[in-house]
C-alpha positions as CSV (number, residue, x, y, z in Angstrom):
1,X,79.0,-21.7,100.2
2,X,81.7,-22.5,97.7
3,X,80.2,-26.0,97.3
4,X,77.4,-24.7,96.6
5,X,78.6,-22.6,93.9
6,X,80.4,-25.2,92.3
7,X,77.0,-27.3,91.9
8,X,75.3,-24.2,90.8
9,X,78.1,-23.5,88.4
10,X,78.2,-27.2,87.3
11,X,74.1,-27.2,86.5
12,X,74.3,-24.6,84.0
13,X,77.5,-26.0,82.6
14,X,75.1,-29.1,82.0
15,X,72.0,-27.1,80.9
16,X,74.1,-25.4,78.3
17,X,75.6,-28.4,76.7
18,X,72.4,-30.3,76.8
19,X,70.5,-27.4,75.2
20,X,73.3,-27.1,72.3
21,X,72.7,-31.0,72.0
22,X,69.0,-30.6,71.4
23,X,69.2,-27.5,69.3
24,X,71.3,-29.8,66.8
25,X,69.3,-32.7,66.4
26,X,66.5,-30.7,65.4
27,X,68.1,-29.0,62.9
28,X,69.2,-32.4,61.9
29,X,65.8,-33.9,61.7
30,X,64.5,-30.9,60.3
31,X,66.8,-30.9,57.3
32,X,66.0,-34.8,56.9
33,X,62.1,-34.1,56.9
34,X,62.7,-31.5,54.5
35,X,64.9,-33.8,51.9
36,X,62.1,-36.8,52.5
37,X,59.0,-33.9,51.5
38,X,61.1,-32.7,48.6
39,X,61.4,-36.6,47.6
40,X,58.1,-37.2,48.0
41,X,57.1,-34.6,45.9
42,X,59.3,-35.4,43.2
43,X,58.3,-38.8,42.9
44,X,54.7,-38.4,43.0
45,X,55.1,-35.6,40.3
46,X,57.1,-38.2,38.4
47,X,54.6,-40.8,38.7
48,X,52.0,-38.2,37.6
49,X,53.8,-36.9,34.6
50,X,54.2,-40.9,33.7
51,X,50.3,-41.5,34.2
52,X,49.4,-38.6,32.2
53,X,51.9,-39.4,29.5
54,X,51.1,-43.0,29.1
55,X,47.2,-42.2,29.0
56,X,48.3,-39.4,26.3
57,X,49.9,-42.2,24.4
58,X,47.2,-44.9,24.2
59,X,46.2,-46.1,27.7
60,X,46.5,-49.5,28.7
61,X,48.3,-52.1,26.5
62,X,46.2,-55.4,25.8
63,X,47.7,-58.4,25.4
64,X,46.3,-61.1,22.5
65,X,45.2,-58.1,20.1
């Protein structure tokens, strides 16, 4: 009985620890998807502000004229 107990006791020792594991690395790669989506966005805004701007200032340049 006592044995038993002890692997009993020993499994939720285990579940415990492998849960808290788990429950950190998602937060982890939650917080890294977040900081690549808010890149993402600021580059492609960036490069869409540039686009617009440049097309604002005269479009394309041509070389020779």
């Amino acid at each position: 009985m006592g044995k038993m107990l002890g692997w009993l006791a020993l499994w939720i020792v285990a579940i415990l620890v492998v849960g808290v594991i788990v429950v950190k690395l998602l937060k982890l790669v939650a917080g890294m998807l977040l900081y690549i989506v808010v890149g993402g966005l600021v580059v492609g805004g960036g490069y869409y502000l540039y686009r617009k701007a440049r097309r604002a200032v005269g479009g394309r340049r041509q070389i020779g004229r």
